[in-house]
C-alpha positions in Angstrom: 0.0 0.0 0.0 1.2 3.6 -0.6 1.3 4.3 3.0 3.5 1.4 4.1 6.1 2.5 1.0 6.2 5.9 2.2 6.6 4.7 5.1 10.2 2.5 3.6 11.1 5.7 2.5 11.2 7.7 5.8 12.5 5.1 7.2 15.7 5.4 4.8 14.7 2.8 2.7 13.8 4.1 -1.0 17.4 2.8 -2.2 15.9 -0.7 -1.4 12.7 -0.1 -3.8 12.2 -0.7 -7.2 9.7 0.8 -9.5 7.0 -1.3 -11.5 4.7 0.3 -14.1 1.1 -0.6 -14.6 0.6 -2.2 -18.4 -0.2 0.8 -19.9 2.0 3.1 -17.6 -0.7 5.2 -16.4 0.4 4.3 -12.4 3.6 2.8 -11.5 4.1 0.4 -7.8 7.0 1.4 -5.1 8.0 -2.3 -4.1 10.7 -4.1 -2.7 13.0 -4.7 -4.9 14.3 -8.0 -6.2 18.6 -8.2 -5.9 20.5 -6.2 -7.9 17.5 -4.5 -8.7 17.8 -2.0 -6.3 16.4 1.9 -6.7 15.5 1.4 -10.2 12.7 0.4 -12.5 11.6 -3.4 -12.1 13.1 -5.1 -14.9 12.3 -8.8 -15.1 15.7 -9.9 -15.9 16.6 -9.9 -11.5 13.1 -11.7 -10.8 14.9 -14.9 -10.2 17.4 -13.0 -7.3 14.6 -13.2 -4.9 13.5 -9.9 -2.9 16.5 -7.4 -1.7 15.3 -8.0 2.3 15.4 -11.8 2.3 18.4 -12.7 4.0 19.7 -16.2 5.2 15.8 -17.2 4.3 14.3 -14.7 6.3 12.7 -11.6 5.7 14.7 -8.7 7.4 11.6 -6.1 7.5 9.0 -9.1 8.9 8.2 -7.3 12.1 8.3 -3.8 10.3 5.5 -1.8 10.0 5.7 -1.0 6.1 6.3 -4.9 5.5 4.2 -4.8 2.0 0.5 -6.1 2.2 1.4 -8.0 -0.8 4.2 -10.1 1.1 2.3 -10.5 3.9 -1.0 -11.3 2.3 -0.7 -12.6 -1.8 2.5 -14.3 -2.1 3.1 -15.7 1.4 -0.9 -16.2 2.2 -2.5 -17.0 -0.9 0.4 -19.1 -2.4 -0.4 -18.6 -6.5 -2.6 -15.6 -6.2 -0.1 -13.1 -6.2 -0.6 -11.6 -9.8 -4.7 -11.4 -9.0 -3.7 -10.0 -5.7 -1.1 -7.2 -6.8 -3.8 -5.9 -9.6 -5.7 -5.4 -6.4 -3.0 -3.5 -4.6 -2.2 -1.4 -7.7 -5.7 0.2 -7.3 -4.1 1.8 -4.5 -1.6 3.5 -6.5 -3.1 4.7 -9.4 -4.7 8.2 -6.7 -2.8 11.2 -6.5 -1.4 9.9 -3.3 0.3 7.2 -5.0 2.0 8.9 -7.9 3.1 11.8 -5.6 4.9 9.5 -3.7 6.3 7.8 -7.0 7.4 11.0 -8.8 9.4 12.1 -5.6 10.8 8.3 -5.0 11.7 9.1 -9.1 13.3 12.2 -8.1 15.0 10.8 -5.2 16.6 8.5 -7.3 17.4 10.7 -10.1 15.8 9.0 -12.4 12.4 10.0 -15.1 9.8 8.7 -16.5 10.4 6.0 -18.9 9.7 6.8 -22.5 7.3 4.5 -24.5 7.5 4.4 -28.0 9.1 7.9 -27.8 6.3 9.2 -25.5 6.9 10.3 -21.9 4.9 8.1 -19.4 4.2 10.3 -17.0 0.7 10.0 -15.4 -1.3 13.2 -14.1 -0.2 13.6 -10.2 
């Protein structure tokens, strides 16, 4: 949920992040991002790394308060709902709230919009 990433982010965070894009960029997703992955756009090529705060098996942000709804509810829950369950969660994102917080996550990072076909993908805030 948008609160529990902003939430990452105060809490020094956003480095660990990564950015994912609804299909036809209109919203994008602050999640946690898989290894190597880190502070960047999701880019399936690190899916197979596994999620930046697993260490040693275990989830370094379990007892945190802005551990992800979708870890704690789609893929550790509901085991093969988690594509179903993240559309859910992306409702979420696609409010002013939620691209606020991604454009300055963006800026943070120092990085833009991606372009689409030559077109900026930037959604109304």
């Amino acid at each position: 949920l948008v609160e529990e990433a902003r939430s990452a982010v105060e809490a020094g965070l956003a480095g660990r992040l990564m950015l994912e894009f609804s299909p036809d960029f209109s919203y994008g997703i602050l999640a946690p991002a898989f290894k190597g992955n880190e502070g960047y756009y999701a880019l399936s090529l690190y899916a197979r790394q596994g999620c930046t705060f697993l260490q040693d098996g275990k989830c370094t942000i379990f007892c945190e308060p802005f551990r992800p709804l979708e870890c704690r509810f789609c893929h550790h829950g509901r085991a093969g709902q988690g594509l179903c369950c993240h559309l859910a969660i992306g409702s979420e994102w696609n409010t002013s709230k939620g691209k606020r917080l991604v454009h300055r996550w963006l800026q943070a990072q120092s990085l833009e919009y991606p372009k689409v076909s030559g077109v900026l993908c930037r959604p109304k805030l």
